[in-house]
C-alpha beads as a LAMMPS data file, in Angstrom:
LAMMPS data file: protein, C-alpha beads

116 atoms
115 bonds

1 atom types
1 bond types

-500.0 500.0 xlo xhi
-500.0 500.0 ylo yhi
-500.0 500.0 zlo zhi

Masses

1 110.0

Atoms # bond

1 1 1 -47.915 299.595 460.588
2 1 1 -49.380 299.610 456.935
3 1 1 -52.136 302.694 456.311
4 1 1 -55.297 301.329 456.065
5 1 1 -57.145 302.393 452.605
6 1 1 -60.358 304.043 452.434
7 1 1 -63.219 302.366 450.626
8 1 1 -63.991 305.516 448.964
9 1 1 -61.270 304.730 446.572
10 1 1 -63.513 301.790 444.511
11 1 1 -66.841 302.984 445.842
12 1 1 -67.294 306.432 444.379
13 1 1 -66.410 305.106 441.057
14 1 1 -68.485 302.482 441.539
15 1 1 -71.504 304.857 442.470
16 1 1 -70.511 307.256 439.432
17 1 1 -71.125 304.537 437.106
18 1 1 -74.617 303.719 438.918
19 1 1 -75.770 307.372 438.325
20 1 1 -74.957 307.624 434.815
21 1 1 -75.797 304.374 434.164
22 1 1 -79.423 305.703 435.414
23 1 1 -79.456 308.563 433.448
24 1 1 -79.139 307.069 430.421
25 1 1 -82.140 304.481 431.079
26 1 1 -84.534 307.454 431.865
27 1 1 -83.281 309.424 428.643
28 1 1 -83.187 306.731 426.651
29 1 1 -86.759 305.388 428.084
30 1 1 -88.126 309.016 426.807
31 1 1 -86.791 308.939 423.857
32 1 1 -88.148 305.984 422.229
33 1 1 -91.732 306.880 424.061
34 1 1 -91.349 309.878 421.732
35 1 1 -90.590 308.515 419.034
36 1 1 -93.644 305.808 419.067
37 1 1 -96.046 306.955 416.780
38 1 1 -99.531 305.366 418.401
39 1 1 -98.098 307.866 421.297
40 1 1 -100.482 310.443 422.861
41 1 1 -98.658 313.663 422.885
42 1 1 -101.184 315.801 424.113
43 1 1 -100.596 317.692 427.197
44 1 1 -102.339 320.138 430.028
45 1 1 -100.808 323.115 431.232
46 1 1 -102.329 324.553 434.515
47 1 1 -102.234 328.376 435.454
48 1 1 -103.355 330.219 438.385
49 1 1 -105.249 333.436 437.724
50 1 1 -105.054 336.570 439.982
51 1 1 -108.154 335.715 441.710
52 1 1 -106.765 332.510 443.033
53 1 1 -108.604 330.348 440.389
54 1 1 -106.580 327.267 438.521
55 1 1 -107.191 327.657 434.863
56 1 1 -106.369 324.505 432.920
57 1 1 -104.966 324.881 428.954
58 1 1 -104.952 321.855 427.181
59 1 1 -102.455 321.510 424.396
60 1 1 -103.051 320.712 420.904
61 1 1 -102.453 317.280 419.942
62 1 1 -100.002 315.547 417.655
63 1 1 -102.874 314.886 414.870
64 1 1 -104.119 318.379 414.652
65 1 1 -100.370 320.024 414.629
66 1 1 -99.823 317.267 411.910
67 1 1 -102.640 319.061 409.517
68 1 1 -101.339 319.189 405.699
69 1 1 -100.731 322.616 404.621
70 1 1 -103.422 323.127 401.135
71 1 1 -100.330 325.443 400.203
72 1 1 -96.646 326.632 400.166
73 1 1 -94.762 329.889 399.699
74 1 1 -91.925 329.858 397.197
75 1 1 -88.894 330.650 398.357
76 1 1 -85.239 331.817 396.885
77 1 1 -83.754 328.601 395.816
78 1 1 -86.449 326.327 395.544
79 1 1 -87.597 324.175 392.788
80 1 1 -90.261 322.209 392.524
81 1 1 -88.768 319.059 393.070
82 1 1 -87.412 320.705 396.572
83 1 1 -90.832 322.187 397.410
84 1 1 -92.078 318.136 396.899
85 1 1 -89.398 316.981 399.228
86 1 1 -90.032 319.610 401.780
87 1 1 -93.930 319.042 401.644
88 1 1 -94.146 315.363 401.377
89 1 1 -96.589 315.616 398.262
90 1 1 -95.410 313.981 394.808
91 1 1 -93.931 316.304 392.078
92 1 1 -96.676 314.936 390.045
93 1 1 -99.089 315.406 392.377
94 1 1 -97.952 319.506 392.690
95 1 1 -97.939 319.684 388.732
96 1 1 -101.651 318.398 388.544
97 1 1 -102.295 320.708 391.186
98 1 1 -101.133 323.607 389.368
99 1 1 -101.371 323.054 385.704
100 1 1 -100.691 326.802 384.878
101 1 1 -97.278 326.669 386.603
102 1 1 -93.881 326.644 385.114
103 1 1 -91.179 324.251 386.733
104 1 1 -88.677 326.701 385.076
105 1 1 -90.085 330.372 386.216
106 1 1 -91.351 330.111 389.518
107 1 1 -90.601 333.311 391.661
108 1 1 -89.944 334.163 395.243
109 1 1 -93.143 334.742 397.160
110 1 1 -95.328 332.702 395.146
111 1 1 -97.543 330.270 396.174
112 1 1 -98.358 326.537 395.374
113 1 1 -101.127 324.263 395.974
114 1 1 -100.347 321.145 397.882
115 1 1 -103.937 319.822 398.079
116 1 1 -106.781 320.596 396.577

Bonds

1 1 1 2
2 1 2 3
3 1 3 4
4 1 4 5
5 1 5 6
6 1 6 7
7 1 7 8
8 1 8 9
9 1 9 10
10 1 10 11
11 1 11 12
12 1 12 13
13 1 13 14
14 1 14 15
15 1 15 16
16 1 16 17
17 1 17 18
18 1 18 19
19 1 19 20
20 1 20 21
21 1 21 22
22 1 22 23
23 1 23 24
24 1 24 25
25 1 25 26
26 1 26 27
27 1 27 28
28 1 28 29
29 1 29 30
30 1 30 31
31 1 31 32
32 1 32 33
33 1 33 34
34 1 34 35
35 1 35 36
36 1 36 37
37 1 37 38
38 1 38 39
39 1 39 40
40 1 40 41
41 1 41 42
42 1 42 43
43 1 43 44
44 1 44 45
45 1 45 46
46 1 46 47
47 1 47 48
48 1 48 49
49 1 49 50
50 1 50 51
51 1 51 52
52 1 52 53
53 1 53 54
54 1 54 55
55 1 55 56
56 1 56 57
57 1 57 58
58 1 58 59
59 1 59 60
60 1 60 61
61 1 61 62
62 1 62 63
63 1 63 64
64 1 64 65
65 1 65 66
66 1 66 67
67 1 67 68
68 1 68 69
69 1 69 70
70 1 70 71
71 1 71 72
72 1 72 73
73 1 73 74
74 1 74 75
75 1 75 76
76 1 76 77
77 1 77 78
78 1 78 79
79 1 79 80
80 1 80 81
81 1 81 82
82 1 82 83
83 1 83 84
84 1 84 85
85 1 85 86
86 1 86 87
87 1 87 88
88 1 88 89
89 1 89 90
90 1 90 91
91 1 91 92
92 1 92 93
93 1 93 94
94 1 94 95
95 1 95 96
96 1 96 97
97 1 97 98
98 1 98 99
99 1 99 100
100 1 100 101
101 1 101 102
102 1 102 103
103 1 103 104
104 1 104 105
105 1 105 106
106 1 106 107
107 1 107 108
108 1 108 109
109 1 109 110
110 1 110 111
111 1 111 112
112 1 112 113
113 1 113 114
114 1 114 115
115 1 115 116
């Protein structure tokens, strides 16, 4: 008489499949939430204090994290053309912005003005 197989054999690969199949949905679902940009990415923490009070923080928003910096500090290596890839603001916008500053000598530590 012939052993009888177990259905385990197909099923748990079956049910492996179903599970990460399922896990890449959710990641992927989050993902591309996060990366829309109309988004709201503000968020509330909630703490309990030691007198049995919940204290609510809300977290800063997307917009106000997203505030231009008016300047940046010169680091070892940069040039100008790197500071207005870093920043996001035009290399002629940085040279209006700084008329008195040479492309050519600009030292570690100093700082530039992004916006007026």
């Amino acid at each position: 008489m012939p052993r009888r197989r177990s259905p385990a054999r197909w099923l748990v690969p079956i049910v492996l499949l179903a599970c990460v199949f399922a896990v890449y949905s959710i990641v992927n679902a989050n993902l591309l939430s996060s990366d829309d940009p109309g988004a709201s990415s503000s968020t509330s923490k909630t703490a309990t204090t030691g007198k049995g009070r919940t204290v609510s923080k809300r977290l800063k928003s997307s917009k106000r994290r997203s505030r231009r910096r008016r300047t940046y500090t010169v680091k070892a290596g940069d040039t100008l053309s790197s500071i207005a890839v870093k920043t996001g603001v035009s290399l002629q916008r940085i040279q209006q912005l700084n008329p008195k500053l040479d492309s050519n000598s600009i030292q570690t530590g100093e700082r530039v003005k992004l916006s007026p």
